[in-house]
C-alpha positions in Angstrom: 0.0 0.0 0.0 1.5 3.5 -0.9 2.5 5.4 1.8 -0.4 8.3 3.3 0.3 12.0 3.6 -0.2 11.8 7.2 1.3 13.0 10.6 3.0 10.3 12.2 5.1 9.5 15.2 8.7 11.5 15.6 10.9 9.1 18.1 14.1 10.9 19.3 16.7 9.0 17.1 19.4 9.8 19.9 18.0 7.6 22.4 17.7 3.7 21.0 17.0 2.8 23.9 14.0 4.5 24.7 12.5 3.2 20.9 13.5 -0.3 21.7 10.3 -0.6 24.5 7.7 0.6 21.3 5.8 -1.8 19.2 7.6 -1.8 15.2 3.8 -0.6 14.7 4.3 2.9 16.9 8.2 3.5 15.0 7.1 6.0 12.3 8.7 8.6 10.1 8.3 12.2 10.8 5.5 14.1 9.0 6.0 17.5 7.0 4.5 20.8 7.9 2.4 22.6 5.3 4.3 25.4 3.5 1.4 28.1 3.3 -1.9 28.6 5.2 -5.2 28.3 3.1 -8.7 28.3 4.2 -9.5 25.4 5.5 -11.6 22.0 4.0 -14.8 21.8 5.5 -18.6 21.8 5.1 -20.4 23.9 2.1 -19.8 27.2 3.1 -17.0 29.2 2.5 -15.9 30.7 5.1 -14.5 33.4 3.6 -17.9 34.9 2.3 -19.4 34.6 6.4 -19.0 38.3 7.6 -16.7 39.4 9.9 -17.2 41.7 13.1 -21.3 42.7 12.2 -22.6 40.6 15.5 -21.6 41.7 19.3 -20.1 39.6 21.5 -22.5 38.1 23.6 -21.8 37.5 27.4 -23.3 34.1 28.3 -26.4 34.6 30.8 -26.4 33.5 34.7 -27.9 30.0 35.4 -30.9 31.0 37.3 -31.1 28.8 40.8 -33.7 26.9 42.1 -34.8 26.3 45.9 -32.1 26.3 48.4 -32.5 23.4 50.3 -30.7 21.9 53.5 -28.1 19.7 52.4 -27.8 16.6 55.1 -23.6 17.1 56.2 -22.6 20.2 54.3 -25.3 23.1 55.1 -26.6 25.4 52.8 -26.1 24.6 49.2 -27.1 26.3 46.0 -29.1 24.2 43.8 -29.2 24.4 40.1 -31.1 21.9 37.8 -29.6 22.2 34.2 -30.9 20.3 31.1 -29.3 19.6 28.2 -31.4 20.2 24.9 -31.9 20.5 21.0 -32.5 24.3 19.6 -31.3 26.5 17.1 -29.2 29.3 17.6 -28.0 32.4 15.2 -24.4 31.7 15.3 -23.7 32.7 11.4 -24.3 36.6 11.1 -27.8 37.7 10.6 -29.5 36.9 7.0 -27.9 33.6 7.2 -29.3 30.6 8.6 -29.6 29.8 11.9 -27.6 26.7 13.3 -29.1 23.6 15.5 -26.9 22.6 18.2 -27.1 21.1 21.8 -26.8 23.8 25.2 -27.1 23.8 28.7 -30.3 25.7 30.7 -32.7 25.4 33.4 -35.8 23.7 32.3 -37.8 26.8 34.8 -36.4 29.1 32.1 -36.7 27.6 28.8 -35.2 31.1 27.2 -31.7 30.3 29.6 -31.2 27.3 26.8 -27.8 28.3 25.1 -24.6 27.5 23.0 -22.5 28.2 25.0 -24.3 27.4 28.2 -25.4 30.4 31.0 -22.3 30.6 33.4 -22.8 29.0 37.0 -21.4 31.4 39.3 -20.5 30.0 42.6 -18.8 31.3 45.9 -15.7 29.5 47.8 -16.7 26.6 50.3 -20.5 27.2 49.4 -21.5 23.6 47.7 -23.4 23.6 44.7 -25.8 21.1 43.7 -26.9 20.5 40.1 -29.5 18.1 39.0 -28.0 17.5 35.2 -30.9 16.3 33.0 -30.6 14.3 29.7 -33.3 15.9 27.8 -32.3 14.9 24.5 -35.7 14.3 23.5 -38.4 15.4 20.9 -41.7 17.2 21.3 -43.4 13.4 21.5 -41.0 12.4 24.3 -39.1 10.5 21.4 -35.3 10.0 21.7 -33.2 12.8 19.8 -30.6 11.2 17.8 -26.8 12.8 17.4 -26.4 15.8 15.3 -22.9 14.4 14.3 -22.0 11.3 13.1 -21.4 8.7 15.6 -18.2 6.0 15.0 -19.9 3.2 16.7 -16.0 0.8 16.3 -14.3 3.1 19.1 -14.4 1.9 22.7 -17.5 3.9 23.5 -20.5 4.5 25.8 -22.1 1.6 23.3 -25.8 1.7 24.5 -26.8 -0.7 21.9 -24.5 -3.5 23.4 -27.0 -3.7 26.5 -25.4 -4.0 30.0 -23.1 -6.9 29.5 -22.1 -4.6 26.2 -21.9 -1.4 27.1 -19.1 1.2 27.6 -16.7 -1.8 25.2 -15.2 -1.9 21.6 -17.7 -3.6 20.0 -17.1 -6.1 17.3 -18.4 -6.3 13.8 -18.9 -8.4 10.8 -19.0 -5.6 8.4 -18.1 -2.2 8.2 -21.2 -0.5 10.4 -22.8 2.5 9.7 -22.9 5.7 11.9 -24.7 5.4 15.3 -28.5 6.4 15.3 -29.6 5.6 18.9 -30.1 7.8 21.9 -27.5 10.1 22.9 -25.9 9.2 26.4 -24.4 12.1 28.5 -22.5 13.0 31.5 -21.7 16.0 32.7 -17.9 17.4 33.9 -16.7 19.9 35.7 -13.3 20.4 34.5 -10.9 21.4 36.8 -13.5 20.8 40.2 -12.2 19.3 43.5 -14.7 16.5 43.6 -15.9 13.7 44.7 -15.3 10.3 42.5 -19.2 10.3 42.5 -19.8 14.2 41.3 -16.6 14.3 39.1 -18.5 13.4 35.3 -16.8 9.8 35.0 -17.0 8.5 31.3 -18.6 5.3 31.8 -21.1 7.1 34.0 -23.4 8.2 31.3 -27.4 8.2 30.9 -29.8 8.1 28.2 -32.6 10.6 28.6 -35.8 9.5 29.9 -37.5 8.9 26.0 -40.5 6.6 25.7 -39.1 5.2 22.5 -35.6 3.6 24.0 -35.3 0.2 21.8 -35.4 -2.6 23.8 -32.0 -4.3 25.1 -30.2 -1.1 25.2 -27.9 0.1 28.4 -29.8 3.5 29.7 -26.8 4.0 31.7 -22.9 3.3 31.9 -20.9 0.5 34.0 -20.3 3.2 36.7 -23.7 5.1 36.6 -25.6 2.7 39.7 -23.1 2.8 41.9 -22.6 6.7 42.1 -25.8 7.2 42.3 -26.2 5.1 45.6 -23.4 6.6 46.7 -24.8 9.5 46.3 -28.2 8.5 47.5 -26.9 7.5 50.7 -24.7 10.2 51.4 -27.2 13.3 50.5 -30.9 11.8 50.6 -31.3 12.8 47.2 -32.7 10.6 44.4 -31.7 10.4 40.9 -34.4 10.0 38.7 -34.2 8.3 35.1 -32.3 10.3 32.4 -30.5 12.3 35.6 -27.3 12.3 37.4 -26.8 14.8 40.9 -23.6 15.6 41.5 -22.4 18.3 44.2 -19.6 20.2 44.3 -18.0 21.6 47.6 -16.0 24.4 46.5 -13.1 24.5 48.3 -10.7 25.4 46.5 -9.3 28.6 45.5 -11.3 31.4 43.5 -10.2 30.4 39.7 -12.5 30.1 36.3 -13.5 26.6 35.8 -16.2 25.6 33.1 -17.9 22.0 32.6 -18.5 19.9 29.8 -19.7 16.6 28.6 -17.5 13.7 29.2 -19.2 10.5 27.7 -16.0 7.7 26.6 -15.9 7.9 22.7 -18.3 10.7 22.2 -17.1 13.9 23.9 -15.3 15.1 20.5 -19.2 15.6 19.0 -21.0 16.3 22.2 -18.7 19.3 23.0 -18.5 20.4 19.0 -22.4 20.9 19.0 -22.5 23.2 21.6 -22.1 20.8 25.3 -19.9 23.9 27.5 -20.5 26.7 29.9 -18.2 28.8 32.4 -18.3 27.9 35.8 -16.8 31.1 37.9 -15.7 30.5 41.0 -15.3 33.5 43.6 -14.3 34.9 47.1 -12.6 33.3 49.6 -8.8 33.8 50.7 -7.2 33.4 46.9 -9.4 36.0 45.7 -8.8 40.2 45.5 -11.7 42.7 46.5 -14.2 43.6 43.4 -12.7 46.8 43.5 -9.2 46.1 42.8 -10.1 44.4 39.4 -12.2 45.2 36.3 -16.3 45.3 36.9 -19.3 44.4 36.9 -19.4 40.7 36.1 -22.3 39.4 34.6 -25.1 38.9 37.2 -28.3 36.9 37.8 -31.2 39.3 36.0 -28.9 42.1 34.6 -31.4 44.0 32.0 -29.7 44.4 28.3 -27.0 47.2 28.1 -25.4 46.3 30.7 -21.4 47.3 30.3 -19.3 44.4 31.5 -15.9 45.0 32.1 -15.3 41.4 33.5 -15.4 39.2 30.1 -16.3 35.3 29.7 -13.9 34.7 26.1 -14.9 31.0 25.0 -13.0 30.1 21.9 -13.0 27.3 19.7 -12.9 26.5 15.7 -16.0 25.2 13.9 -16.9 24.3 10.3 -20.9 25.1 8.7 -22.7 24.2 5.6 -24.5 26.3 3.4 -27.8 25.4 5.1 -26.2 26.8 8.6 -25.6 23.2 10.2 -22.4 22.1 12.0 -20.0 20.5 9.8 -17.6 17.3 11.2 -16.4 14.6 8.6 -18.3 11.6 8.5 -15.1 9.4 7.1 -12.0 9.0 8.1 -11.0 10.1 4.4 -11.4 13.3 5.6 -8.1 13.5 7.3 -5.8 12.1 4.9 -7.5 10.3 1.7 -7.4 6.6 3.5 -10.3 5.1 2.1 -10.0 1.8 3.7 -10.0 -1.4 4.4 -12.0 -0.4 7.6 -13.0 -2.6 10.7 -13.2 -5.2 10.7 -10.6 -6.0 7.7 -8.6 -3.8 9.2 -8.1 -2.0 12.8 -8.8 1.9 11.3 -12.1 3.2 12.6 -14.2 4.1 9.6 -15.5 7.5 10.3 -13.4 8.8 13.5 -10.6 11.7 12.5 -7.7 11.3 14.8 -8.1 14.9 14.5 -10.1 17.4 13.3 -9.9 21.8 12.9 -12.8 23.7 12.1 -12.4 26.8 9.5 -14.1 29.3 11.1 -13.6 31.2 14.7 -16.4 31.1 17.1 -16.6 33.2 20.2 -19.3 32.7 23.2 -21.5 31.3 20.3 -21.0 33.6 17.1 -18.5 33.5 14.5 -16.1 36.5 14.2 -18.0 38.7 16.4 -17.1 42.5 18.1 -16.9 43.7 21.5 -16.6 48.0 22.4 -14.7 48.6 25.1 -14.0 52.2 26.8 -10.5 53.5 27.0 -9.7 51.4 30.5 -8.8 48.1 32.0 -11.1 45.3 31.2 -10.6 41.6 32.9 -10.9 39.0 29.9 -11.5 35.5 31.4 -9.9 33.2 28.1 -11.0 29.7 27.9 -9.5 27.6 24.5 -12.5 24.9 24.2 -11.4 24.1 21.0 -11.6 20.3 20.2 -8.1 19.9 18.8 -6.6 23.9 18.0 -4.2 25.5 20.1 -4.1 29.2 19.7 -1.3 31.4 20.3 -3.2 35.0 20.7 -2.4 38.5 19.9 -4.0 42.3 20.1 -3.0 43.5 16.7 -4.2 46.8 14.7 -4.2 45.4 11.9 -6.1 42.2 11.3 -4.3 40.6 8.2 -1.3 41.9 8.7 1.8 39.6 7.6 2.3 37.2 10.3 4.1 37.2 13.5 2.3 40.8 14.1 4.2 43.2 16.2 1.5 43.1 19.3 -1.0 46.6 19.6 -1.3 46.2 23.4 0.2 43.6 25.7 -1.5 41.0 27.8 -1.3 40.7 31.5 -1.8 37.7 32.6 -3.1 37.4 36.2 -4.7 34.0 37.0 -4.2 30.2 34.9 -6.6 27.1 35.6 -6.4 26.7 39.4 -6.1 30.5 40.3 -4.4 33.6 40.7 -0.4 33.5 39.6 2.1 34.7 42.4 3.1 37.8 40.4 1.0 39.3 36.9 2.8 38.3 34.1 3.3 40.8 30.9 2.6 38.2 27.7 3.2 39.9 24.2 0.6 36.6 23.5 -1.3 33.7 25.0 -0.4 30.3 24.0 -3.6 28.2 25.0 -3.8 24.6 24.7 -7.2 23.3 24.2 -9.2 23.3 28.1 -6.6 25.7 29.3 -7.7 29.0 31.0 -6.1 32.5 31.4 -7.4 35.1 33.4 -5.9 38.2 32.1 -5.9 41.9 32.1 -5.8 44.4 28.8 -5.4 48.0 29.5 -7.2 50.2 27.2 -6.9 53.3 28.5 -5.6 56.5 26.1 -7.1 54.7 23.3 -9.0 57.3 21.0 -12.9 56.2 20.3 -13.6 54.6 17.1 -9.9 52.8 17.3 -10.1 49.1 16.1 -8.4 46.6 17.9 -8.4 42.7 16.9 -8.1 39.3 18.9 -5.3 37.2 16.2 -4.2 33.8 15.9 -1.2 33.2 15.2 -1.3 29.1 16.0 -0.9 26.6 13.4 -4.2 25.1 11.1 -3.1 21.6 12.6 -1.5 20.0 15.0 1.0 22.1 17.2 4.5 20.8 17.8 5.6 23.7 19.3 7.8 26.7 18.9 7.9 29.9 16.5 5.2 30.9 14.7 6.3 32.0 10.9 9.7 30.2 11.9 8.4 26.4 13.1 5.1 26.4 12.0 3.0 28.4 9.5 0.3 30.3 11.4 -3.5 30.1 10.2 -5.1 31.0 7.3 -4.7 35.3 7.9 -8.2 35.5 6.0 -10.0 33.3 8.5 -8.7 31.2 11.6 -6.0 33.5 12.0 -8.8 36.3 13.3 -11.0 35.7 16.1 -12.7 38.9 17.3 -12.0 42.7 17.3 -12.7 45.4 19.9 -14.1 48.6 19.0 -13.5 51.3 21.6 -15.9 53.8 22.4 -16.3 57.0 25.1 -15.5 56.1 28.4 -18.4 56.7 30.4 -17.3 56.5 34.3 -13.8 56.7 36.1 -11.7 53.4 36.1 -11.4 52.4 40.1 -9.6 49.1 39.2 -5.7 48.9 40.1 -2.8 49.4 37.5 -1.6 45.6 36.4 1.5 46.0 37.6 1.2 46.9 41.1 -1.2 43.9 41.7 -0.8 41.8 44.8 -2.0 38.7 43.6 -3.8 35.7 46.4 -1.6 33.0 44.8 -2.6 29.5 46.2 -0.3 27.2 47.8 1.8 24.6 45.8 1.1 21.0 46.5 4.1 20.4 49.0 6.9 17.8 49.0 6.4 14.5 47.0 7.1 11.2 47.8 6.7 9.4 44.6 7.8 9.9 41.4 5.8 8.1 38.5 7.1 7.9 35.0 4.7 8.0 32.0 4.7 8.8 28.6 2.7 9.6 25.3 2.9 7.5 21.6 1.1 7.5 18.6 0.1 4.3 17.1 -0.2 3.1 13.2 -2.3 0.4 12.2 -0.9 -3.2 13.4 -2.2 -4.7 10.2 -2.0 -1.9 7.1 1.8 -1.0 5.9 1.9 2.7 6.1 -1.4 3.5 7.5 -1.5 5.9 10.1 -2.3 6.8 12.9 -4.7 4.7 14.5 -4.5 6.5 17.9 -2.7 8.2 20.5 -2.1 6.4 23.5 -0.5 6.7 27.1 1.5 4.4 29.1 3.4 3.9 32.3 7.2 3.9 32.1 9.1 1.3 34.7 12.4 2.3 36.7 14.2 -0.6 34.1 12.9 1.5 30.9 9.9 -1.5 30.2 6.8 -0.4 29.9 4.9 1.0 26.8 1.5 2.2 26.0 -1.6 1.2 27.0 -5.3 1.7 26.2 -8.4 2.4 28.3 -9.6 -1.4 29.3 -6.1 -2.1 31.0 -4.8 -2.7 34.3 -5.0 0.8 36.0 -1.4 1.8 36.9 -2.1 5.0 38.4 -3.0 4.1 42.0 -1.4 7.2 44.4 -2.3 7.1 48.3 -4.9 9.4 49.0 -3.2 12.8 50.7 0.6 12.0 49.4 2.4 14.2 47.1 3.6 12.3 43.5 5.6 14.1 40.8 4.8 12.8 37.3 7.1 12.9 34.7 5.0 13.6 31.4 7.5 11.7 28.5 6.1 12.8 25.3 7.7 10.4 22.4 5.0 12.2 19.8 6.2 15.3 17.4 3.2 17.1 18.8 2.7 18.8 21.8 -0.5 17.1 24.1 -2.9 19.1 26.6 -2.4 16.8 29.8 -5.5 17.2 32.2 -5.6 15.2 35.1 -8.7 15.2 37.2 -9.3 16.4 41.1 -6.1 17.6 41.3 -5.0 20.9 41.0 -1.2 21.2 40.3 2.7 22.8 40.3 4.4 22.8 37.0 8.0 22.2 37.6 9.6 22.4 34.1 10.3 20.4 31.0 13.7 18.8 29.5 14.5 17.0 26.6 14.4 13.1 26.4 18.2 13.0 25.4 19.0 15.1 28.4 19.7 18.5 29.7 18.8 20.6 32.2 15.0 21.3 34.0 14.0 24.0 32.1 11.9 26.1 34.8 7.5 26.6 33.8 6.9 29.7 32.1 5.5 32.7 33.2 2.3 31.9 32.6 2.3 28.5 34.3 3.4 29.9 37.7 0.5 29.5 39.5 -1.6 25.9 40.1 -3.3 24.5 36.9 -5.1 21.4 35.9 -3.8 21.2 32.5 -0.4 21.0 30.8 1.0 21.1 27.8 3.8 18.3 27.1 6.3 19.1 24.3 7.2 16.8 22.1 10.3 14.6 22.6 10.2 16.6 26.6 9.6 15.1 29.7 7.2 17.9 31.6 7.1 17.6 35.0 4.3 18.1 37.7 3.7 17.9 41.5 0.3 16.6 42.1 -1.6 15.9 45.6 -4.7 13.4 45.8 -6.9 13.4 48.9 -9.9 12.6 47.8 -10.8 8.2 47.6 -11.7 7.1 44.4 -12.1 6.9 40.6 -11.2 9.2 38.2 -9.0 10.1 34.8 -6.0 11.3 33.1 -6.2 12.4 29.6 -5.4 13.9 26.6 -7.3 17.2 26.6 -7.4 16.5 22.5 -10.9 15.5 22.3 -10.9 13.1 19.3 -7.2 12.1 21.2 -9.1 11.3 24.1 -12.3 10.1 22.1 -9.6 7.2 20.9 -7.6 5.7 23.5 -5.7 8.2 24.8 -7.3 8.5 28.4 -6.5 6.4 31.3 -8.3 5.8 34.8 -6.5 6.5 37.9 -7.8 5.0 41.0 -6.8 6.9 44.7 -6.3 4.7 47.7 -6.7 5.0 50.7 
C-alpha cells in the first residue's frame, strides 16, 4: 500500500534505547509541515464569504437557581437543575441561517437554553448542587438522535451492546454505519475538586428518559448505579431516570473553571455541537476585593445594556454548511484520503478523524463577532474549548497583517486554571492549549474612540508541535482562523477604580508540598498493526518502569495510576509524539515544575504563565514535563489527553486513589 500523507510518530533518534520498548507498529517517520496557510476544508460554506465583526459579543447569561434546600452534612447549598437540549441558535451573522446545536439551561427558564451554556457562578466553600438532565428528546418524548456522526468501532459508551455490552469496543462483521440511537451524557466539571461520584466519569453516562428507547439497550454506563447510591446514601437525594446529581464543595481557590460533557468515545461531538459553559468560581482567601479588578461581572437578572468590564472569552474552531448546520467529517478520508480497508478488515475506525480543525472562529456562540470597550482596563476570562486547535493570541491593529504581528497592546496575565499567579505576568501573546484558562488583564486606557483593535491567531491550522510561529510552523489562514474577534473602543463613560496591572498583589494558592513518589509516564502514537503505512490509528499513554519497560496502553487495562490518598507524587509527562498534548488530570490541581529533553539536559523552569496551580499541561514533544500533584480525595477518576478526538480514541487512562 502507498505510503499516506499523514502525521505520524517522531521518536528521538538519539535515544535507542528509549525506541527499543515501542511496538515496530508505533516507529514512524516524521510528518512534514504545510508550507502556506489556506482556508481550511470543511462543510459547504466558504468561510471566507461569512461576515466578519457585524454581531456583538454576547456575554453568556447566569444560570438561574432553584430552591435552596438543606443539604444533610454540608449546610446550605445552592441548587441548580440544568438540562441539556436540542434548539437553534443564530451563530452565522444575521440573514444567514440559523444553526441547531445542543446547550445547557434550566428547564424553569426555557429562554436560559444556550450555546455556550449560562455561566454557574459559585462562591468558595458554598457547595453547589446540580441536577443535570438528559433531555435529549423530541416534542413526543421521542429520543433525539446525534447531530454528528457517531463512529460506533471506538471503545465507546455503546448503548446498543445492553449492559453486558456497554461502555466496550464492540465487534463487527462488516463495516457499520454511523450510530442512530439515543444520545448518552455526562456531565464534567473540569478542573472541580470533587468527589469520584460528582466528578462526570466517562462510563457514567445516561440516556434521557425517551419513551421510545429500543429494547435491550444500556440507559446507563458500568459506573452510573453505583454513584448514584453513593450519592443517595450520602445526601438523601434521588436520581431519577435520564438524571445524574452531583455536588460540588467548593473549596478550593477562586479560579474560572467551566464544565462539559464527558461520555468515553463521544465527547469530540457532544462538545463540538454546543455541550460547555463557564463555571466562575469567587471569594474566599485566593481572591482580591471587586474593586481592585475590572467590573461588573455578569449577574443573575442584569437588563440588556449592561457594560461588563469582567469578560467570559470562549474560543473554539467550527466548520458550517451552506444550510447553517455544523460541519464534522463523517469518514475517516477526511483526514488524509485513506479510504480503507475499515474494521473489521482492518483495525482503522471508519468515520473517527484522529483529528479534526474547524475553519471558522467562534466566540461565546457567534462567529467573528465584536466587543466596544471604553478606554480602560477590562478583565478578559480566556478559555481555548477548542476540540483539537491550540491558539497562540495576539492584540493587533491590523487584522491581516503579515504574520508574526508586532502586538497593539500587551496581555497581563493574572490567573491560569487553578487561580491567581504569584506575580501578573506581561505576555506579548497567550499560548492556549485546548481546556486551558487565562485570566488576564488588557489595559485600554488613552485609546482614542472609534480605534479598532483585533483578537489574532497566530497558531498553526493543525497539530501544534511547538515553537515559533512564521519560523516552526505556519500560522492560520490570515483571512480566516488567524482572526478571532476585534474590539471597538468607544467613550468612556465613568472613572476606572480598578488597580494598575502591575502593582497587583496577587492571592496566589499554595503549591502541593513535598512529593514522595515519582511516576514515570509517557505519550505514543500508534499506526495500524495490520495496514503498511497506515496511520495513525490513535494516541495512547503508558506507564514507564524504573528498568525502561513499559509502553502504552489503552483504556480497558490494568490501571497503573493508583497514588495514596493525601501524598504528594511528581509525574514525569515523556512525550515520544512530534506534537505537543494538553495533559489534564482530574481532582487535582497542580505545580508545573519544568520540562527537559528526552536526550538530556537541564530542567527547564514553567513559564510565566504556568506559575500558579493549573489542571492542564501542555507536554512538548520529545520533553519530559514535569508536575507535583496531591490526591486526597478516595476514588475513581482520569487522566487524559485534553485532544478530544485524542481522548475520544484511546488516549485517556483511569486513575484509582487509595486509601
Amino acid at each position: 500500500m502507498p505510503e499516506l500523507n499523514r502525521r505520524t510518530l517522531l521518536l528521538l533518534g538519539s535515544a535507542a534505547g528509549l525506541s527499543a520498548m515501542l511496538p515496530t507498529s508505533l516507529v514512524l517517520a516524521p510528518s512534514s509541515r504545510a508550507a502556506a496557510a489556506a482556508p481550511l476544508p470543511g462543510g459547504t460554506l466558504d468561510p471566507t464569504t461569512i461576515p466578519k465583526y457585524t454581531s456583538p459579543l454576547l456575554i453568556p447569561r447566569v444560570m438561574p437557581r432553584g430552591p435552596v434546600p438543606s443539604a444533610p452534612g454540608s449546610g446550605t447549598v445552592d441548587h441548580y437543575t440544568v438540562a441539556v437540549r436540542q434548539f437553534t441558535q443564530q451563530i452565522l451573522p444575521a440573514g444567514l441561517p440559523e444553526t441547531t446545536v445542543w446547550g445547557y439551561g434550566s428547564p424553569s427558564s426555557p429562554d436560559t437554553f444556550a450555546y455556550p451554556g449560562p455561566t454557574i457562578e459559585a462562591q468558595v466553600m458554598r457547595p453547589v448542587r446540580i441536577t443535570w438532565v438528559n433531555d435529549l428528546v423530541d416534542s413526543r418524548g421521542g429520543f433525539l438522535p446525534h447531530l454528528l456522526p457517531v463512529d460506533p468501532t471506538l471503545h465507546w459508551a455503546n448503548p446498543a451492546g445492553g449492559d453486558q455490552g456497554r461502555d466496550s469496543r464492540p465487534a463487527f462483521a462488516q463495516t457499520p454505519q454511523a450510530y442512530r440511537g439515543p444520545v448518552p451524557l455526562v456531565t464534567h466539571l473540569h478542573g472541580g475538586h470533587t468527589e469520584q461520584e460528582s466528578d462526570g466519569y466517562p462510563e457514567a453516562w445516561y440516556l434521557p428518559a425517551a419513551n421510545d428507547i429500543p429494547a435491550g439497550c444500556a440507559a446507563a454506563g458500568t459506573y452510573h448505579e453505583g454513584f448514584r447510591t453513593t450519592f443517595e446514601e450520602k445526601f438523601q437525594q434521588n436520581w431519577a431516570p435520564g438524571t445524574a446529581v452531583c455536588q460540588y464543595g467548593n473549596d478550593q481557590p477562586a479560579a474560572t473553571l467551566w464544565f462539559h460533557d464527558h461520555t468515553i468515545g463521544m465527547t469530540r461531538l457532544n462538545v463540538y455541537a454546543g455541550l460547555a459553559g463557564f463555571y466562575n468560581l469567587r471569594s474566599g482567601a485566593h481572591d482580591l476585593p471587586t474593586d481592585v479588578l475590572p467590573t461588573p461581572a455578569p449577574r443573575e437578572g442584569d437588563p440588556p445594556g449592561v457594560r461588563y468590564r469582567e469578560v467570559p472569552v470562549m474560543i473554539q474552531d467550527r466548520s458550517f454548511n451552506a444550510d447553517g448546520s455544523l460541519f464534522y467529517p463523517s469518514g475517516r478520508n477526511f483526514f488524509d484520503g485513506f479510504g480503507g480497508p475499515y474494521i473489521p478488515s482492518s483495525d482503522i475506525s471508519p468515520i473517527a478523524n484522529p483529528e479534526f480543525y474547524g475553519n471558522t472562529m467562534v466566540v461565546n456562540g457567534r462567529t467573528w463577532p465584536e466587543l466596544e470597550v471604553e478606554p480602560r482596563r477590562y478583565r478578559f476570562r480566556f478559555l481555548n474549548a477548542a476540540n483539537a486547535r491550540f491558539l497562540v493570541l495576539k492584540l493587533a491593529a491590523d487584522a491581516t497583517a503579515p504574520r508574526p504581528v508586532s502586538p497593539a497592546l500587551p496581555f497581563w496575565q493574572i490567573g491560569a486554571d487553578g487561580g491567581f499567579l504569584p506575580a501578573p505576568a506581561r505576555l506579548d501573546q497567550l499560548l492556549m492549549a485546548p481546556s486551558e484558562r487565562a485570566d488576564v488583564l488588557v489595559d485600554f486606557t488613552g485609546m482614542t474612540p472609534g480605534t479598532l483593535l483585533h483578537l489574532v491567531n497566530e497558531g498553526p491550522d493543525g497539530a501544534y508541535g511547538g515553537g515559533t510561529p512564521g519560523t516552526d510552523f505556519t500560522p492560520a489562514d490570515v483571512a480566516t482562523t488567524g482572526q478571532v474577534m476585534r474590539f471597538r473602543v468607544v467613550p468612556l463613560v465613568d472613572e476606572d477604580i480598578s488597580t494598575p496591572p502591575d502593582q497587583l498583589k496577587l492571592p496566589s494558592p499554595a503549591k502541593p508540598g513535598t512529593a514522595t513518589v515519582t511516576r514515570t509516564l509517557a505519550m505514543y502514537q500508534a499506526d495500524s498493526a495490520v495496514l503498511s503505512g497506515v496511520g495513525p490509528r490513535a494516541a495512547l499513554l503508558g506507564a514507564v518502569n524504573a528498568d525502561g519497560s513499559g509502553g502504552p496502553l489503552e483504556w480497558h487495562h490494568t490501571i497503573t495510576e493508583t497514588p495514596v490518598r493525601g501524598t504528594v507524587e511528581v509525574w514525569e509527562l515523556r512525550n515520544f509524539t512530534e506534537d505537543a498534548h494538553p495533559v489534564h488530570i482530574h481532582q487535582a490541581q497542580f505545580e508545573v515544575l519544568g520540562r527537559r529533553r528526552l536526550s538530556g539536559g537541564d530542567l527547564r523552569p514553567p513559564e510565566a504563565w504556568e506559575t500558579g496551580l493549573k489542571d492542564t499541561v501542555i507536554a512538548h514533544p520529545l520533553e519530559a514535563t514535569r508536575i507535583s500533584l496531591r490526591f486526597d480525595k478516595p476514588g475513581l477518576f482520569v487522566w487524559h489527553c485534553h485532544i478530544l478526538e485524542h481522548e475520544d480514541n484511546e488516549m485517556m487512562r483511569p486513575v484509582r486513589v487509595t486509601e
